[in-house]
C-alpha positions in Angstrom: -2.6 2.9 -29.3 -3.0 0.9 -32.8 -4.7 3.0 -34.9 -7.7 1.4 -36.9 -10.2 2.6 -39.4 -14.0 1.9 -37.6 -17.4 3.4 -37.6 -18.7 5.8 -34.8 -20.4 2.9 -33.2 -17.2 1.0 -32.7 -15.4 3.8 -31.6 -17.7 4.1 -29.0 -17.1 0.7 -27.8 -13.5 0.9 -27.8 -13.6 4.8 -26.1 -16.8 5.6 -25.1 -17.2 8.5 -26.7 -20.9 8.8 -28.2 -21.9 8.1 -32.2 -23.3 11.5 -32.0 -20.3 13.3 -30.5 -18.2 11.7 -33.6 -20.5 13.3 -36.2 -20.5 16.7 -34.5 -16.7 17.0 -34.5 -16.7 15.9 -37.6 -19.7 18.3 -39.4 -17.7 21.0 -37.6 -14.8 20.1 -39.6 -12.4 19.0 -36.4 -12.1 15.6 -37.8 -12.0 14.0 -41.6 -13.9 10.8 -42.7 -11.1 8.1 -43.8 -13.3 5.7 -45.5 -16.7 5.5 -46.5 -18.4 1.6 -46.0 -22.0 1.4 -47.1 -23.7 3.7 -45.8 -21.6 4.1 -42.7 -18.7 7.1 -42.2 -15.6 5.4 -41.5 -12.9 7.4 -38.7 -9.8 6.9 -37.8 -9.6 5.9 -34.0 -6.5 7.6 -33.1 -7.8 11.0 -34.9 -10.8 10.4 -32.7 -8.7 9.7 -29.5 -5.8 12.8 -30.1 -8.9 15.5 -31.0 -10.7 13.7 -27.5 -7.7 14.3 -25.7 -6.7 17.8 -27.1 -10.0 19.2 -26.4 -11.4 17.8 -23.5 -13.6 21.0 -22.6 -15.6 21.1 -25.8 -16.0 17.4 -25.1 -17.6 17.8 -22.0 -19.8 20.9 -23.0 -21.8 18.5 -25.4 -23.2 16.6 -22.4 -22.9 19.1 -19.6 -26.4 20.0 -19.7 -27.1 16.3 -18.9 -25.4 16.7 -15.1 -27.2 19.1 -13.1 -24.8 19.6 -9.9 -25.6 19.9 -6.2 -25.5 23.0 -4.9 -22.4 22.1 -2.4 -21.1 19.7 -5.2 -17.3 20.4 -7.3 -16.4 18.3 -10.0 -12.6 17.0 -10.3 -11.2 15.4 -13.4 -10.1 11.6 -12.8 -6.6 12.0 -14.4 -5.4 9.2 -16.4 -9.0 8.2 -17.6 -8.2 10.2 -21.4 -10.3 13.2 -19.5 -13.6 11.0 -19.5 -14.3 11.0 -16.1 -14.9 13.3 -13.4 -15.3 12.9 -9.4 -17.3 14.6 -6.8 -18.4 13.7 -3.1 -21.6 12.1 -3.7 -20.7 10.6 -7.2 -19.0 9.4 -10.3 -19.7 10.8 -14.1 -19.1 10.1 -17.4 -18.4 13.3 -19.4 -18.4 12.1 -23.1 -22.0 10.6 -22.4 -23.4 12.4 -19.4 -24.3 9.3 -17.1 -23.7 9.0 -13.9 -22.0 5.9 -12.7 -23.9 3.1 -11.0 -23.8 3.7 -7.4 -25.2 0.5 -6.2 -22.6 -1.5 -3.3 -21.8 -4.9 -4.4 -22.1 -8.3 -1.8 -18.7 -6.5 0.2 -20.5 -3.3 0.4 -18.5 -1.8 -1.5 -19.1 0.6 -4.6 -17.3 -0.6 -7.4 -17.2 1.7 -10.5 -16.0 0.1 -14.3 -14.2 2.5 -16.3 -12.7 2.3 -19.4 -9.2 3.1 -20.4 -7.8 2.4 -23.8 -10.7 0.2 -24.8 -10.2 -2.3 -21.8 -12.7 -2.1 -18.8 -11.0 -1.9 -15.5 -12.7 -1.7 -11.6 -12.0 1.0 -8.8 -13.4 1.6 -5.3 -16.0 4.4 -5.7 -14.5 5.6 -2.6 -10.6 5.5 -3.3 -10.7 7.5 -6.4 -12.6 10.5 -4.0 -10.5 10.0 -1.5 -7.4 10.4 -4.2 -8.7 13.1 -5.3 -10.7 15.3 -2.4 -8.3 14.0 0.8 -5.1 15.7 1.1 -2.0 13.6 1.8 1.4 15.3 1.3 3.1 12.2 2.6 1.6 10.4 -1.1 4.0 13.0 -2.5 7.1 11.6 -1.6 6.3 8.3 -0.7 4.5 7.3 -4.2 5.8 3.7 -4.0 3.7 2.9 -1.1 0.8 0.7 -0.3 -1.4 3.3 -0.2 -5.0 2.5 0.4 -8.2 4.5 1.9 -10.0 3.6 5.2 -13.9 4.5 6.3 -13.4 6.7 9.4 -16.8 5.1 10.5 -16.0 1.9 10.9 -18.8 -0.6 9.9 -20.4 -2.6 6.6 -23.0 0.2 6.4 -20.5 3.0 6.0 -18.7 1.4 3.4 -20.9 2.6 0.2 -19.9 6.0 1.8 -18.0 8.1 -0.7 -17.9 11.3 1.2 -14.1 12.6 1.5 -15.3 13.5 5.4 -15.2 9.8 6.3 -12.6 8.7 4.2 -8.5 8.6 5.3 -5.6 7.6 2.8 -3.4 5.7 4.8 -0.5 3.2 4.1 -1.3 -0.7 4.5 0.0 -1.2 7.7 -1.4 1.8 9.2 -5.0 0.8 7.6 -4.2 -3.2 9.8 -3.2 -0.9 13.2 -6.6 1.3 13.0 -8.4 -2.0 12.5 -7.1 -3.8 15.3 -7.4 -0.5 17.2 -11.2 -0.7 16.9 -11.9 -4.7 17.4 -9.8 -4.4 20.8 -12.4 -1.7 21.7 -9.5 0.7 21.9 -11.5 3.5 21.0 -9.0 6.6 22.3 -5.9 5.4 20.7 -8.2 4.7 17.6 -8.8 8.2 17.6 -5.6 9.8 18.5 -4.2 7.8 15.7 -7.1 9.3 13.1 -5.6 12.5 14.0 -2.0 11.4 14.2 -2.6 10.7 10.4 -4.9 13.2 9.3 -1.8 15.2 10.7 0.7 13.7 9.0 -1.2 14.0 5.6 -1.3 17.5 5.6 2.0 18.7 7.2 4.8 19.8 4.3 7.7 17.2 4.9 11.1 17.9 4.1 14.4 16.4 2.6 17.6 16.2 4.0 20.8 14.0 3.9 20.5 11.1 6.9 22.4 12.8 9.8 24.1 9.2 10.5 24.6 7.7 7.1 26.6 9.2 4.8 26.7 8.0 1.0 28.6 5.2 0.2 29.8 3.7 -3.4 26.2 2.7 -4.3 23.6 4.7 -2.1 22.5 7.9 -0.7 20.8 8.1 2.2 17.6 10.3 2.8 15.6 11.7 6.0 12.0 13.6 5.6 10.7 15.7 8.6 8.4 18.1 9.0 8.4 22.0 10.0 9.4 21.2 13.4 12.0 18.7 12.6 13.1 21.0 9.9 14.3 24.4 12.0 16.3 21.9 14.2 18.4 20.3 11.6 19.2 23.9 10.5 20.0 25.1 13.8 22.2 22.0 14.2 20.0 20.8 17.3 19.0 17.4 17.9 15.8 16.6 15.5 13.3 15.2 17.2 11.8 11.4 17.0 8.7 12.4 16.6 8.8 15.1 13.9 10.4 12.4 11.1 9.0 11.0 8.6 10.5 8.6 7.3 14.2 7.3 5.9 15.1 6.2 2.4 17.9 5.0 0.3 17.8 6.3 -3.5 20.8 4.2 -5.5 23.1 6.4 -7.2 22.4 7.1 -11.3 18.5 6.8 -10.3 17.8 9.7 -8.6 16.1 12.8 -9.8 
């Protein structure tokens, strides 16, 4: 980040981090005025930013009193967000100023949620960033490079300002197309049975193991994930079972961890 010299007001815009919040940290001696313009205290940003980021639960105390939680309701910390925003099942809040995100569905029914990062306003789904958070899925693990997305169990526009982790499924692209044609054909058993076939798959521990029929060559290795199952056959040198892999992959050599 390009460090600049600004007031509290425009440090709010760039961070959103309150005027107020500013002065406190810095009457409290945590930060150091740089300049002083008129009448106005002048900060350096990136002082700001690093003290924001090195103290995030002191940060959040000033405005927790504003956020009342549900009894039933746990807070998780949106991670890349420079600790500003947290996540629960019902909604979306701004620590450093205590407001709760707009919750209204836009014309796709849809929640969309702007956040800030680094000065620059940037749009989620309301209902991916629970589901990223609240639904487990081991296979996201190993697979990060996916097209991951998340899919409304309830199918239907009037489920889709749902945010409740309990209807939501992280799923890769093509997965998310199958469950959708599933439905339309009115194939409402195999619709199912795949929900669970997922949910499943998301929350089994998967495991690693050279490809049984590839071995490396000049410029690859070759990679087979399985689960439990799969697992105590390959070390009991018994035939591993379709269903219980994963997945294959190829890792090129000099890139892989």
């Amino acid at each position: 980040m390009k460090d600049e010299i600004l007031t509290t007001s425009e440090i709010n815009l760039k961070t959103g981090i309150p005027p107020k919040t500013i002065n406190k940290w810095f009457e409290n001696g945590y930060i150091q005025i740089k300049d002083i313009k008129g009448r106005n205290n002048l900060f350096s940003l990136l002082d700001v930013v690093q003290y924001n980021k090195a103290h995030p639960i002191k940060n959040r105390s000033v405005v927790w009193d504003r956020i009342v939680p549900r009894k039933d309701e746990d807070f998780r910390l949106l991670v890349g967000y420079d600790d500003r925003y947290a996540v629960s099942k019902y909604r979306i809040v701004n620590f450093t100023t205590g407001e709760v995100l707009d919750p209204k569905p836009a014309e796709d029914g849809y929640i969309h949620i702007a956040l800030q990062k680094d000065g620059e306003r940037i749009y989620k789904y309301a209902h991916c960033l629970t589901s990223e958070l609240f639904c487990p899925n081991k296979r996201r693990d190993i697979l990060p490079d996916a097209n991951w997305e998340t899919h409304h169990i309830n199918v239907g526009f009037e489920h889709r300002k749902d945010i409740n982790p309990d209807n939501l499924l992280p799923l890769t692209v093509n997965e998310h197309r199958l469950l959708h044609k599933l439905w339309n054909d009115n194939k409402k058993k195999e619709y199912w049975k795949m929900i669970e076939l997922i949910k499943k798959q998301n929350d089994e521990e998967w495991h690693k193991i050279p490809h049984p029929d590839y071995e490396p060559d000049e410029y690859n290795v070759y990679y087979m994930f399985l689960n439990d199952k799969g697992y105590e056959a390959y070390i009991n040198k018994r035939e591993i079972p379709f269903d219980t892999i994963l997945c294959e992959s190829v890792e090129r050599k000099g890139e892989i961890d």
